[in-house]
PyMOL Python script that loads the backbone (N, CA, C, O; Angstrom):
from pymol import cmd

cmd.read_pdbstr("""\
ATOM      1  N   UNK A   1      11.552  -9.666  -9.101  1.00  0.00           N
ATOM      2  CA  UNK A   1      10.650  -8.955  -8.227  1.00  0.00           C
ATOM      3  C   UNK A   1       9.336  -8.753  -8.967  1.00  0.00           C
ATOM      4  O   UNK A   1       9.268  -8.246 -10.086  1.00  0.00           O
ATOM      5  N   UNK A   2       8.326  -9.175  -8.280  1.00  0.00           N
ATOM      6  CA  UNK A   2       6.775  -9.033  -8.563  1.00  0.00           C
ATOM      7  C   UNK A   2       6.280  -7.708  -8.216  1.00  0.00           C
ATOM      8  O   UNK A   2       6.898  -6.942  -7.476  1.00  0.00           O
ATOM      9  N   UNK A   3       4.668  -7.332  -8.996  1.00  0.00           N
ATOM     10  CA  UNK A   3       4.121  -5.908  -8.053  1.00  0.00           C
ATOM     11  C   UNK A   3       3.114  -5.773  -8.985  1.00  0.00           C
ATOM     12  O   UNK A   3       3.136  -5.822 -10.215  1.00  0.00           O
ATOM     13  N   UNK A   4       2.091  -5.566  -8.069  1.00  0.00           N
ATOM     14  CA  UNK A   4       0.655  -5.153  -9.149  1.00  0.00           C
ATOM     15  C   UNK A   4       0.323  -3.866  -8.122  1.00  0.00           C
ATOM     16  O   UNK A   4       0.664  -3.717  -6.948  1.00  0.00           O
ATOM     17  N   UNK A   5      -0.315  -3.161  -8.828  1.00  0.00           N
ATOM     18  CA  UNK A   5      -0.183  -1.796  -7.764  1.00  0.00           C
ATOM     19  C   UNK A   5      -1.855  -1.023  -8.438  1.00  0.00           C
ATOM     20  O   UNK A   5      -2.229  -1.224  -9.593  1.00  0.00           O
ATOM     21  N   UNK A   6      -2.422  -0.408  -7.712  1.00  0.00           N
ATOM     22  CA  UNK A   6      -4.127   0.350  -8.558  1.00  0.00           C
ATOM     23  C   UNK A   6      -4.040   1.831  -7.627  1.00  0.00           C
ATOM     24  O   UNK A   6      -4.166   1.935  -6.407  1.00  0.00           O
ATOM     25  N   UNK A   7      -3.812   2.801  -8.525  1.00  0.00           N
ATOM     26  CA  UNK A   7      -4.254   4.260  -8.287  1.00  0.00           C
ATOM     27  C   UNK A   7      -5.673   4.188  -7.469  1.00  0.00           C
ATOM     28  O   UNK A   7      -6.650   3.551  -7.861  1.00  0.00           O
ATOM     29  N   UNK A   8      -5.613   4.947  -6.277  1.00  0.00           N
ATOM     30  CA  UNK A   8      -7.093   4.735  -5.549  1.00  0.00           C
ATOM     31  C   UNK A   8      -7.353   6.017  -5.932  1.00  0.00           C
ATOM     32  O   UNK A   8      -6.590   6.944  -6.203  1.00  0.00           O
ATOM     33  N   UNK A   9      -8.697   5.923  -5.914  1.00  0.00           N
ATOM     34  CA  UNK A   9      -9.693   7.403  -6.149  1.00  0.00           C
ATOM     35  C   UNK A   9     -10.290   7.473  -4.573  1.00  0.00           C
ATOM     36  O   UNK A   9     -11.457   7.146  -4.359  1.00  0.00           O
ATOM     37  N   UNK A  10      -9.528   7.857  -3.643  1.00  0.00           N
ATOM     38  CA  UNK A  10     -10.600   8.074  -2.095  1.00  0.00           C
ATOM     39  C   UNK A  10      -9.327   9.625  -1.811  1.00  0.00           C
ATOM     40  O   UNK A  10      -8.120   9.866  -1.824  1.00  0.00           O
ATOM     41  N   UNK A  11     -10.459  10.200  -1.616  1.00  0.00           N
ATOM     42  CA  UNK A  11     -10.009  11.496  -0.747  1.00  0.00           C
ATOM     43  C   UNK A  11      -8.283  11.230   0.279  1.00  0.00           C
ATOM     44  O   UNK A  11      -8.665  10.543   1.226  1.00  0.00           O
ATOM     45  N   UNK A  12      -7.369  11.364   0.390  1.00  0.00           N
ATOM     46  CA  UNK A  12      -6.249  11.060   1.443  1.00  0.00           C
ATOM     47  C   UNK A  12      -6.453  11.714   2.442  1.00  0.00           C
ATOM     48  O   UNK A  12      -6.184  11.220   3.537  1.00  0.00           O
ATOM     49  N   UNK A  13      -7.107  13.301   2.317  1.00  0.00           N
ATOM     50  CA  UNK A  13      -7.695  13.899   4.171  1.00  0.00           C
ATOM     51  C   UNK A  13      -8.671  13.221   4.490  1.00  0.00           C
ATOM     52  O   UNK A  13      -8.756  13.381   5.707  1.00  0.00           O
ATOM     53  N   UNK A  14      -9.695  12.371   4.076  1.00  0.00           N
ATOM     54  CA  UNK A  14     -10.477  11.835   4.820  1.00  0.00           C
ATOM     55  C   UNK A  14     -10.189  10.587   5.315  1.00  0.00           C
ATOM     56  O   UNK A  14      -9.355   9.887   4.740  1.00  0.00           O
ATOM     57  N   UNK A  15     -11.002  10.052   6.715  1.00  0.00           N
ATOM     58  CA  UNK A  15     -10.854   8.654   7.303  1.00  0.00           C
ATOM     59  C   UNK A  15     -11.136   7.592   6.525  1.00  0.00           C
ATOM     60  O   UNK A  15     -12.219   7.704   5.950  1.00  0.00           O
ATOM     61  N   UNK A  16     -10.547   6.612   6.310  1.00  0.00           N
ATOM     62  CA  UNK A  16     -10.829   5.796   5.124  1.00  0.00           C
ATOM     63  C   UNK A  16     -10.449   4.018   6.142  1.00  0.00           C
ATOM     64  O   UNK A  16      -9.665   4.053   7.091  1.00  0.00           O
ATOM     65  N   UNK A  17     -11.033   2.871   5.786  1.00  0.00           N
ATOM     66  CA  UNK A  17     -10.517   1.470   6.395  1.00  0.00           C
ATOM     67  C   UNK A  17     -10.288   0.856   5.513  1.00  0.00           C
ATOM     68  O   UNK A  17     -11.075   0.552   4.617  1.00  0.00           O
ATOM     69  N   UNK A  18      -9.151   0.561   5.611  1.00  0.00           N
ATOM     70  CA  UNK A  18      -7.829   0.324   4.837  1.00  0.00           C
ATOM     71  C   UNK A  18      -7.447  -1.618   5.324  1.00  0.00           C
ATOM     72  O   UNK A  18      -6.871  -1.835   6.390  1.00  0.00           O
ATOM     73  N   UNK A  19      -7.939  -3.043   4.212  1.00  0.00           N
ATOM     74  CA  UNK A  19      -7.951  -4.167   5.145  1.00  0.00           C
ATOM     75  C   UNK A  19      -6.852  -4.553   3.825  1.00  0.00           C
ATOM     76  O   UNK A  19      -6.674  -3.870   2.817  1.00  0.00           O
ATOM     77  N   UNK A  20      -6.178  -5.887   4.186  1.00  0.00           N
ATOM     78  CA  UNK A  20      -5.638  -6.897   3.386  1.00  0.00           C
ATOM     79  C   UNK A  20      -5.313  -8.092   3.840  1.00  0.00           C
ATOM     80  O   UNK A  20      -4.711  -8.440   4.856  1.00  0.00           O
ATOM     81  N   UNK A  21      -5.914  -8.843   2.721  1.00  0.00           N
ATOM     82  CA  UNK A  21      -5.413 -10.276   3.666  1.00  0.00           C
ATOM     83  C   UNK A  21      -4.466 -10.911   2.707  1.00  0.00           C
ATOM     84  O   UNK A  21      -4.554 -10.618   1.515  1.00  0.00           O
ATOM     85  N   UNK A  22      -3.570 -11.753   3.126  1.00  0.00           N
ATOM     86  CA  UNK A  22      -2.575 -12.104   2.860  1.00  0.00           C
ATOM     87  C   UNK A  22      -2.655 -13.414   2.801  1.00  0.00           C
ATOM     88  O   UNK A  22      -2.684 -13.810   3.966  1.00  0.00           O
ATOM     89  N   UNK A  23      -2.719 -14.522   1.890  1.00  0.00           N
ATOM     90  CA  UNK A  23      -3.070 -15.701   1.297  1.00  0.00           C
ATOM     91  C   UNK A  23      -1.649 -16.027   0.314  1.00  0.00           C
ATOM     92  O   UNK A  23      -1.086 -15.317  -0.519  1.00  0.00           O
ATOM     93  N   UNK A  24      -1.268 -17.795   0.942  1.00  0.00           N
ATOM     94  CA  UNK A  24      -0.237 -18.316   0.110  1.00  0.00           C
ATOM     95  C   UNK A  24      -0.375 -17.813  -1.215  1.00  0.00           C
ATOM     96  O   UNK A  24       0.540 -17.091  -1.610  1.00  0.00           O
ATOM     97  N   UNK A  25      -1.533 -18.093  -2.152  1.00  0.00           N
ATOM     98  CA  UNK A  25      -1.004 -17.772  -3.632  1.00  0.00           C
ATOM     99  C   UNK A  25      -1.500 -16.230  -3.964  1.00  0.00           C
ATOM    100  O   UNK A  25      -2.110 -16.114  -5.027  1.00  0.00           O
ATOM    101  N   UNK A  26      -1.322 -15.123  -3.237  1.00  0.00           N
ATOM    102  CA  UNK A  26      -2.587 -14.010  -3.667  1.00  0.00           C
ATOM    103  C   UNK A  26      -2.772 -13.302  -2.171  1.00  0.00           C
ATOM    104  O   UNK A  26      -2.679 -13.815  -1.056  1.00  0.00           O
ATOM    105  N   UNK A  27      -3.115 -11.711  -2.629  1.00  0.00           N
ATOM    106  CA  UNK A  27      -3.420 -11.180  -1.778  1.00  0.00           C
ATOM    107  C   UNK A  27      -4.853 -10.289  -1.971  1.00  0.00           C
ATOM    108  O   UNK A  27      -5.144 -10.036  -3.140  1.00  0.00           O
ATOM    109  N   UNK A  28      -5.497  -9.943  -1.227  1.00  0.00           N
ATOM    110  CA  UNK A  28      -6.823  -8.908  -1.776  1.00  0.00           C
ATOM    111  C   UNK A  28      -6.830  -7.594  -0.897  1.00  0.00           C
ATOM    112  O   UNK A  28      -6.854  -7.763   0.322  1.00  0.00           O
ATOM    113  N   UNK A  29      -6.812  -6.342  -1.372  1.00  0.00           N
ATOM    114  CA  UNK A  29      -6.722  -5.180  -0.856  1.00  0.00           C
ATOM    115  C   UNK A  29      -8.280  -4.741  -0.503  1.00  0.00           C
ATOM    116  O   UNK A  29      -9.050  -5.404  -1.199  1.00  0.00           O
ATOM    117  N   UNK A  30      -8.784  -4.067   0.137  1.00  0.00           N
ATOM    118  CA  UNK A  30     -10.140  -3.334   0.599  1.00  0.00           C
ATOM    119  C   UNK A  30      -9.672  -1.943   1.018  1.00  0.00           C
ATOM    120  O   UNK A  30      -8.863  -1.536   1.852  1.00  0.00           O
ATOM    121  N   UNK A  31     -10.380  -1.438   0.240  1.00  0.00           N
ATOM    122  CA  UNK A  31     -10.556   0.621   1.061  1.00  0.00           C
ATOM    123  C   UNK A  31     -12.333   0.677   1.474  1.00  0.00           C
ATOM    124  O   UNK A  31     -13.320   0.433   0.781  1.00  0.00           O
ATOM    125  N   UNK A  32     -12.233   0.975   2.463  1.00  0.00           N
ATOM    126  CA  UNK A  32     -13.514   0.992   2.878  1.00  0.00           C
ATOM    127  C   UNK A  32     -14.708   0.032   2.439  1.00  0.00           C
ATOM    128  O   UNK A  32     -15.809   0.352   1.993  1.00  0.00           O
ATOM    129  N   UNK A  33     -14.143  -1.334   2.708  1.00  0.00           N
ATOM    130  CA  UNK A  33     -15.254  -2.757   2.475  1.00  0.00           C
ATOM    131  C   UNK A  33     -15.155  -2.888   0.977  1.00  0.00           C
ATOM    132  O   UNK A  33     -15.618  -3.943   0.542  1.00  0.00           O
ATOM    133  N   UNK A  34     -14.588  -1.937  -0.029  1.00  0.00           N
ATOM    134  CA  UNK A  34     -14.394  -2.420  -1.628  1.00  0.00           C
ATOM    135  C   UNK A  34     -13.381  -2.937  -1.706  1.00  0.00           C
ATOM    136  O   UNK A  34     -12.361  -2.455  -1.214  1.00  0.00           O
ATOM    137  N   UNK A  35     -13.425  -4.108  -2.382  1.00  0.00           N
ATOM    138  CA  UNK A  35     -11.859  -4.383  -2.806  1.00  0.00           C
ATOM    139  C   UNK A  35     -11.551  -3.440  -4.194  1.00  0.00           C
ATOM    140  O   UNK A  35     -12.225  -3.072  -5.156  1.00  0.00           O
ATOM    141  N   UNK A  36     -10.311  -3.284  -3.794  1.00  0.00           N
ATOM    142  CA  UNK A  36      -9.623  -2.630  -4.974  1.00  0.00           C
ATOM    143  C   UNK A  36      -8.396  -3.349  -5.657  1.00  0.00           C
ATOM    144  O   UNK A  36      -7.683  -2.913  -6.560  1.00  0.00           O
ATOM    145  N   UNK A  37      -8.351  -4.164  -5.214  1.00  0.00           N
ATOM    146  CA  UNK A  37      -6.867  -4.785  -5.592  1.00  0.00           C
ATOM    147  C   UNK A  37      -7.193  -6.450  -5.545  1.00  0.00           C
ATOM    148  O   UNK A  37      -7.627  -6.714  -4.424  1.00  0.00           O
ATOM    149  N   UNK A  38      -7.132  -7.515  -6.305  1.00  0.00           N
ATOM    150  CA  UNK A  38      -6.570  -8.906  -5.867  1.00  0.00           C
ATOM    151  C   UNK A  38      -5.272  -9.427  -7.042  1.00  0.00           C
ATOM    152  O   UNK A  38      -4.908  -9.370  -8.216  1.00  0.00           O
ATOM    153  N   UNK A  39      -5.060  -9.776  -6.144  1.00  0.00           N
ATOM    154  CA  UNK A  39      -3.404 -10.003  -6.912  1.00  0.00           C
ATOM    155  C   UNK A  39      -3.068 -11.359  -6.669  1.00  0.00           C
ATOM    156  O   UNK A  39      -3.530 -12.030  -5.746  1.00  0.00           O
ATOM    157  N   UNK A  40      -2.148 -11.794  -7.626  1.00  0.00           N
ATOM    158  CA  UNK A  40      -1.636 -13.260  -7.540  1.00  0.00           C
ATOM    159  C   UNK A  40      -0.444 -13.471  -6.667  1.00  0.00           C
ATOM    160  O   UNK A  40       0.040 -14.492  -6.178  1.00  0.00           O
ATOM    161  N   UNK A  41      -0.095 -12.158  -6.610  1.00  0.00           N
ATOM    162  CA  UNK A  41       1.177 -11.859  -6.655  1.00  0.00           C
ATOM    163  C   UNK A  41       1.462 -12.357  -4.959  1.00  0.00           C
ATOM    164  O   UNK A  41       0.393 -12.150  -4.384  1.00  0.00           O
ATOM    165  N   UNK A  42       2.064 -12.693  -4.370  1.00  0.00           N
ATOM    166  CA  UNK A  42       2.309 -13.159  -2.544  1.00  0.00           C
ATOM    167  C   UNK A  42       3.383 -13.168  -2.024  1.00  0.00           C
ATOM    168  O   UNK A  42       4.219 -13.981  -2.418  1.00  0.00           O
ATOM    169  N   UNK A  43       3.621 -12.448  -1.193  1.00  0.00           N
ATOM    170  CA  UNK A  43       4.744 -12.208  -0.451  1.00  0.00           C
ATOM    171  C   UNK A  43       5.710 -13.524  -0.449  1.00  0.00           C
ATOM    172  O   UNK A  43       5.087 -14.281  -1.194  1.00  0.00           O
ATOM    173  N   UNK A  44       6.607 -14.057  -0.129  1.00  0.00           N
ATOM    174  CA  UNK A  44       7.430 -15.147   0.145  1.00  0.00           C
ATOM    175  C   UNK A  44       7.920 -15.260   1.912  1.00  0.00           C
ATOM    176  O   UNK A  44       7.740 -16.196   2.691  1.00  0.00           O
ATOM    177  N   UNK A  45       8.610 -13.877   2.149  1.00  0.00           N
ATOM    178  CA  UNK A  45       9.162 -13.544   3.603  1.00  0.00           C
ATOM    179  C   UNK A  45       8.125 -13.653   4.267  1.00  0.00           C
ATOM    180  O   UNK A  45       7.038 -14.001   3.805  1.00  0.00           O
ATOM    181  N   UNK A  46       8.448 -13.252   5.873  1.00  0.00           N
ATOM    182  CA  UNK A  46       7.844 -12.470   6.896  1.00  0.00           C
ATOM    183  C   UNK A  46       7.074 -11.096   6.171  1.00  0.00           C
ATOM    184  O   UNK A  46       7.649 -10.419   5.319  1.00  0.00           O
ATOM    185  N   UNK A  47       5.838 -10.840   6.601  1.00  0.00           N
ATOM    186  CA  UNK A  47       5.052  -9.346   6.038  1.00  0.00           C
ATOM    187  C   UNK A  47       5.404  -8.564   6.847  1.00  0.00           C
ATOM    188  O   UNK A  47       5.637  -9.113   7.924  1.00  0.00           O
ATOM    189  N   UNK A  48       5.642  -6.940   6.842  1.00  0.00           N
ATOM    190  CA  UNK A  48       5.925  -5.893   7.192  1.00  0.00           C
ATOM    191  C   UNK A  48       4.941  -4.970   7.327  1.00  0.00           C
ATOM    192  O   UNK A  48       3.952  -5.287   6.667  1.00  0.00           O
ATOM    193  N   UNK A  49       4.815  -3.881   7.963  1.00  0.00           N
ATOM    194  CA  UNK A  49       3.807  -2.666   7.685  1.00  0.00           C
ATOM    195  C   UNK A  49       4.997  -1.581   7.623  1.00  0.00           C
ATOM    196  O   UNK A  49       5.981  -1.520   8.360  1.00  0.00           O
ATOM    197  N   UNK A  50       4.626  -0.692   6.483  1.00  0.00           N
ATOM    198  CA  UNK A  50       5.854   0.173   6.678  1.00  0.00           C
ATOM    199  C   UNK A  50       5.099   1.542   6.488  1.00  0.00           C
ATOM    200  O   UNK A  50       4.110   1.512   5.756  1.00  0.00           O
ATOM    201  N   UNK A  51       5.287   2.174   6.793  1.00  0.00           N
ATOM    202  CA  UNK A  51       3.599   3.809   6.505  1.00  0.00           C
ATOM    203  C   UNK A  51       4.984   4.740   6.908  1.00  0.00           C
ATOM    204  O   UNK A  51       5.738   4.541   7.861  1.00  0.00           O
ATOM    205  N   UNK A  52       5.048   5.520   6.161  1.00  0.00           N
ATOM    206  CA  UNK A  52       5.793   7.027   6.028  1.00  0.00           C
ATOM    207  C   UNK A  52       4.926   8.061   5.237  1.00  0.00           C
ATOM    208  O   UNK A  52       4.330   7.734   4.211  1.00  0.00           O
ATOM    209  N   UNK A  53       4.884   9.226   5.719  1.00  0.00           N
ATOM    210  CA  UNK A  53       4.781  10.590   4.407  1.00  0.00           C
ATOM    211  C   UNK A  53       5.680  11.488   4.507  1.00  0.00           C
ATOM    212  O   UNK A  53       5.845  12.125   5.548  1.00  0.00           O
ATOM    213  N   UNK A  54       6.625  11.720   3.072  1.00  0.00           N
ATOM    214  CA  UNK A  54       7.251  12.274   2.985  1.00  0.00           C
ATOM    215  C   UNK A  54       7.368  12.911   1.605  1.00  0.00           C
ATOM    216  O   UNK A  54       6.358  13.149   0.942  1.00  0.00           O
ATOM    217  N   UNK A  55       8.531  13.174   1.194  1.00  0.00           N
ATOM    218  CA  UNK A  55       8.838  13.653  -0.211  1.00  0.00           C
ATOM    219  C   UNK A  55       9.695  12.863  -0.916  1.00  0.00           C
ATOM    220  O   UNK A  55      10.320  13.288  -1.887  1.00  0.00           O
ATOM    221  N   UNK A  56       9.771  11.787  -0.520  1.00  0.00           N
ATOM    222  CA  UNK A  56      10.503  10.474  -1.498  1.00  0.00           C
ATOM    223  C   UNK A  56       9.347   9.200  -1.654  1.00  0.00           C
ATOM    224  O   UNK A  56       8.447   8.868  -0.882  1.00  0.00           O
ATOM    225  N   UNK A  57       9.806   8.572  -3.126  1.00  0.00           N
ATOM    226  CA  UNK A  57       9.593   7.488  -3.855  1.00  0.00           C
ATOM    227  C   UNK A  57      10.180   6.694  -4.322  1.00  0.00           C
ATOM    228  O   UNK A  57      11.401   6.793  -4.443  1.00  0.00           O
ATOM    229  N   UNK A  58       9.377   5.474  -4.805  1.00  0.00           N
ATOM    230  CA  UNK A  58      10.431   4.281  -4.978  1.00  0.00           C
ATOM    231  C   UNK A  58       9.307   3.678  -6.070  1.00  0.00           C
ATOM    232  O   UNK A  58       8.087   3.571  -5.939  1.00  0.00           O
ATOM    233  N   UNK A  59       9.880   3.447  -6.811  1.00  0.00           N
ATOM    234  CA  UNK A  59       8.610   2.658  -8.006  1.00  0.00           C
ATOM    235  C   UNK A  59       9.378   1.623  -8.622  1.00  0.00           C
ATOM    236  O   UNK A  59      10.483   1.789  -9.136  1.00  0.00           O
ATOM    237  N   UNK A  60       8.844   0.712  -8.560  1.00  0.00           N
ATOM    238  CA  UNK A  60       9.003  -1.382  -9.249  1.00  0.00           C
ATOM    239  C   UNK A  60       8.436  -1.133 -10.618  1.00  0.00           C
ATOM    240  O   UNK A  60       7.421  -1.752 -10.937  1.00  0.00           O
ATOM    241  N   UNK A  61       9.029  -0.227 -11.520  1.00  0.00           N
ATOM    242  CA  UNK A  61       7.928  -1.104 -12.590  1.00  0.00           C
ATOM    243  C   UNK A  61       8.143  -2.461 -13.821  1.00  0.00           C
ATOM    244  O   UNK A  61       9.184  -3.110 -13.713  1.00  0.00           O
ATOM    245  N   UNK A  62       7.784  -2.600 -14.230  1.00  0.00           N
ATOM    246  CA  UNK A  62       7.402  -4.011 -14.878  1.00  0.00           C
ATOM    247  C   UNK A  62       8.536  -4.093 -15.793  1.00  0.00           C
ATOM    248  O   UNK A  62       8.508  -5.128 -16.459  1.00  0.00           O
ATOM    249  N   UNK A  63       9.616  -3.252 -16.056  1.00  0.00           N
ATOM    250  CA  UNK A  63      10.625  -3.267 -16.925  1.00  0.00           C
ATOM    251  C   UNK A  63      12.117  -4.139 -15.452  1.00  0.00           C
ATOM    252  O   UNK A  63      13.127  -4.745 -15.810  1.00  0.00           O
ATOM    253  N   UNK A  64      11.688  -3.866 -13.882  1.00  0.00           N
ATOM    254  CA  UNK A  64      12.620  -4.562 -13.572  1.00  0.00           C
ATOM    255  C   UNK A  64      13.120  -3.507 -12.875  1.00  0.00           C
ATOM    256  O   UNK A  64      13.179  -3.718 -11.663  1.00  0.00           O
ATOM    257  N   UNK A  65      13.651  -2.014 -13.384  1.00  0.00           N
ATOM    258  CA  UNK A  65      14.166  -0.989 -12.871  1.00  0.00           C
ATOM    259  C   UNK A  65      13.887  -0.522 -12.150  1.00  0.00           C
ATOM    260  O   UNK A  65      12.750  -0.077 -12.308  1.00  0.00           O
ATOM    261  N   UNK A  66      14.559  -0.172 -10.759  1.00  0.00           N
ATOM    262  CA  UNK A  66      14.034   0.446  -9.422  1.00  0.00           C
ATOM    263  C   UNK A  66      14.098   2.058  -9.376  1.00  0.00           C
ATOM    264  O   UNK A  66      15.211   2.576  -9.291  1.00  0.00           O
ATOM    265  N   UNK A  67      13.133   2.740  -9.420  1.00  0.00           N
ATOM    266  CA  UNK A  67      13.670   4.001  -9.675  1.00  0.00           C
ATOM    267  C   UNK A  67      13.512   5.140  -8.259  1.00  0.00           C
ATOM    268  O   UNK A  67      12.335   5.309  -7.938  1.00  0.00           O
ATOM    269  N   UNK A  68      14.109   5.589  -7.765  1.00  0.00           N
ATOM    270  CA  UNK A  68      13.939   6.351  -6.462  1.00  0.00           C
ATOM    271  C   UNK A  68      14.225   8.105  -6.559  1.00  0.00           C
ATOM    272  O   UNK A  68      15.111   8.695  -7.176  1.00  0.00           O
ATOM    273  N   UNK A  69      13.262   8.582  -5.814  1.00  0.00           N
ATOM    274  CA  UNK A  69      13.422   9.821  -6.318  1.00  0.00           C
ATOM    275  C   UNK A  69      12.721  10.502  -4.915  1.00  0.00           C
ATOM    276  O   UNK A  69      12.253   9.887  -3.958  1.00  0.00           O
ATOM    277  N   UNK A  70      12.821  12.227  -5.149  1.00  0.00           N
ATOM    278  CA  UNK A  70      11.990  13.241  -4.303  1.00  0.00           C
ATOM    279  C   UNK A  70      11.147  13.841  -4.750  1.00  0.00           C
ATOM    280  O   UNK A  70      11.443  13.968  -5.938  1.00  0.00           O
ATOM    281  N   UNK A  71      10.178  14.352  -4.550  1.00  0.00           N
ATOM    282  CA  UNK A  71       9.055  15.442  -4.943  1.00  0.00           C
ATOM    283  C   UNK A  71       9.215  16.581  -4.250  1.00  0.00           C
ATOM    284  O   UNK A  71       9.813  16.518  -3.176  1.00  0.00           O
ATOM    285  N   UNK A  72       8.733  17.789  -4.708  1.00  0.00           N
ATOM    286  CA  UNK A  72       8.746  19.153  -3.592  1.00  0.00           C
ATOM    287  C   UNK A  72       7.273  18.668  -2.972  1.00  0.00           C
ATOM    288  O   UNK A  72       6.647  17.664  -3.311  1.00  0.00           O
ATOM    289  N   UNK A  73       6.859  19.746  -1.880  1.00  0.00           N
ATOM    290  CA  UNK A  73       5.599  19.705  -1.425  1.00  0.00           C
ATOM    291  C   UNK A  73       5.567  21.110  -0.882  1.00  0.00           C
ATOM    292  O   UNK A  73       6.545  21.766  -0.524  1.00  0.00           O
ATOM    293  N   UNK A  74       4.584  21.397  -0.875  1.00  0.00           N
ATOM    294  CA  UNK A  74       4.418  23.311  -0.162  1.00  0.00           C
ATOM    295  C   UNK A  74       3.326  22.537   0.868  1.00  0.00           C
ATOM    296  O   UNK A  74       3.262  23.339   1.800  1.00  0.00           O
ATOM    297  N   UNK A  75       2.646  21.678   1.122  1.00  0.00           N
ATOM    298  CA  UNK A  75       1.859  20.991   1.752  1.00  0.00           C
ATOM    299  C   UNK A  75       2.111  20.173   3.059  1.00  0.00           C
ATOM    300  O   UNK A  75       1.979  18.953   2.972  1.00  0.00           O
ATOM    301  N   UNK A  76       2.383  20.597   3.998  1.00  0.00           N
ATOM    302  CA  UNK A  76       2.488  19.965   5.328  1.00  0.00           C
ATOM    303  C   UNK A  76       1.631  18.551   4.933  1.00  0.00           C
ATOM    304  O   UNK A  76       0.614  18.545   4.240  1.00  0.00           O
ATOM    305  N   UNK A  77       2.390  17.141   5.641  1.00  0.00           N
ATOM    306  CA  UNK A  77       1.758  15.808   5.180  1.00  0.00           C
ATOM    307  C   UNK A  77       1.751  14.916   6.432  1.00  0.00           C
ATOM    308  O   UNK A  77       2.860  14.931   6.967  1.00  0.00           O
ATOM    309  N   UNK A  78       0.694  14.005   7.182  1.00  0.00           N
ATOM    310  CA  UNK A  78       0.895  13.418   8.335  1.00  0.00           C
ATOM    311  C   UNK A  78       0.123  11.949   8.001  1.00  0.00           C
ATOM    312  O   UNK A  78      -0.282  11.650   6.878  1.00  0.00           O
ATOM    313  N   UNK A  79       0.056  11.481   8.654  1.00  0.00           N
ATOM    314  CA  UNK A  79      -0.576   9.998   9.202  1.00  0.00           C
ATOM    315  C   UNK A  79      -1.399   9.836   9.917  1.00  0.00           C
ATOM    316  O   UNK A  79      -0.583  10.282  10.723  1.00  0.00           O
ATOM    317  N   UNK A  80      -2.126   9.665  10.403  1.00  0.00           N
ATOM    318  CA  UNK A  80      -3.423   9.334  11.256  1.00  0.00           C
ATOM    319  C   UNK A  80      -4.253   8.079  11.395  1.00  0.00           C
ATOM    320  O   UNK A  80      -5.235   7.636  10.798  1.00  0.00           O
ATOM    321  N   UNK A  81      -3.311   7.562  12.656  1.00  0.00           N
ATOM    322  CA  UNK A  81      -3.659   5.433  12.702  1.00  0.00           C
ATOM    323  C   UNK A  81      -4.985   6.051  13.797  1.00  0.00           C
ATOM    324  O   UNK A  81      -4.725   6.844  14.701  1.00  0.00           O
ATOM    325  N   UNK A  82      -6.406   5.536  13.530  1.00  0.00           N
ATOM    326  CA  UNK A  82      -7.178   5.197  14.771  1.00  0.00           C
ATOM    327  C   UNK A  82      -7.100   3.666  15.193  1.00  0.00           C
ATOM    328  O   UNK A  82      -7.020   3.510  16.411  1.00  0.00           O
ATOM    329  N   UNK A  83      -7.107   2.616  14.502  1.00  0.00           N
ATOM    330  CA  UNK A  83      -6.839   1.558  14.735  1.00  0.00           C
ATOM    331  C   UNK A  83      -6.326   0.550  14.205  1.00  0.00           C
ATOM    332  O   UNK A  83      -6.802   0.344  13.088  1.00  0.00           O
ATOM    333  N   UNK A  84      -5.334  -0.388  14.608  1.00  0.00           N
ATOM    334  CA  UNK A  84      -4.189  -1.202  13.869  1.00  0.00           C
ATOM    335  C   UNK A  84      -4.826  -2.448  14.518  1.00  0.00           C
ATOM    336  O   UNK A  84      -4.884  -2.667  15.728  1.00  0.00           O
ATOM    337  N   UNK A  85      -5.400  -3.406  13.302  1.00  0.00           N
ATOM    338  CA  UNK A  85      -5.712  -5.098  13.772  1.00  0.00           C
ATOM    339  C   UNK A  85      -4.714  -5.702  13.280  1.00  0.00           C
ATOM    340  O   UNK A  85      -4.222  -5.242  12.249  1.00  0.00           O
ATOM    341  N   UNK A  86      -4.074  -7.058  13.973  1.00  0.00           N
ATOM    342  CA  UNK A  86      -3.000  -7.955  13.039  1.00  0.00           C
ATOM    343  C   UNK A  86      -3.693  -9.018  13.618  1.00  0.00           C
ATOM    344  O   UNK A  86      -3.787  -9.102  14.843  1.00  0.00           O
ATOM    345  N   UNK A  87      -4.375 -10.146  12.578  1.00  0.00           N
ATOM    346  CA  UNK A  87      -4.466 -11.117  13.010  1.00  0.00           C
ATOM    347  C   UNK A  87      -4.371 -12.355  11.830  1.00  0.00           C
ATOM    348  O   UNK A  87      -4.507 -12.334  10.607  1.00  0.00           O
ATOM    349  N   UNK A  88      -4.103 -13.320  12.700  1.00  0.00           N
ATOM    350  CA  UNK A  88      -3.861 -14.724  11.507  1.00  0.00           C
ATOM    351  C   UNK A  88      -5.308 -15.828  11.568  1.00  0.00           C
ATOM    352  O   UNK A  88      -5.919 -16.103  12.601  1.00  0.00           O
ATOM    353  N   UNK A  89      -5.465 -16.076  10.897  1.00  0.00           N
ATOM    354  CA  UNK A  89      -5.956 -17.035  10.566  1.00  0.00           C
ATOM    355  C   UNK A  89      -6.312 -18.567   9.997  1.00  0.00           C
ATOM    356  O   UNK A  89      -7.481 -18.953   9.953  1.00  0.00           O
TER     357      UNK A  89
END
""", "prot")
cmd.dss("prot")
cmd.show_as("cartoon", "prot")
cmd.util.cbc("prot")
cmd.orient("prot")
């Protein structure tokens, strides 16, 4: 299992546009028209969208080990889609 992953510095209460495109060898992430991410790294399967907030995690790191866990929160946490594009090219 592959995974390149980058800590974002953008506010999470504010509206933010969130793009990725998905390319045989490589993918490139954008938060608001910056890329933040290009990776070599490329899916193999079918791509998914999967968006939850909660108080569980799951972390890939580079040793191989899957590690899954909970956090507390005193912080009520939600989602907020204004608009979902899927397109191929």
């Amino acid at each position: 299992m592959q995974q390149e992953a980058v800590e974002l510095a953008v506010d999470p209460t504010a509206w933010h546009k969130y793009e990725m495109q998905w390319r045989e060898h490589g993918v490139t992430f954008w938060v608001d028209g910056e890329v933040t991410l290009e990776s070599g790294v490329s899916p193999v399967g079918p791509l998914a969208l999967v968006m939850w907030v909660d108080n569980q995690y799951m972390r890939l790191p580079s040793d191989g080990r899957i590690r899954l866990g909970t956090q507390g929160s005193e912080v009520k946490a939600w989602v907020e889609i204004d608009d979902l594009v899927v397109s191929e090219t």
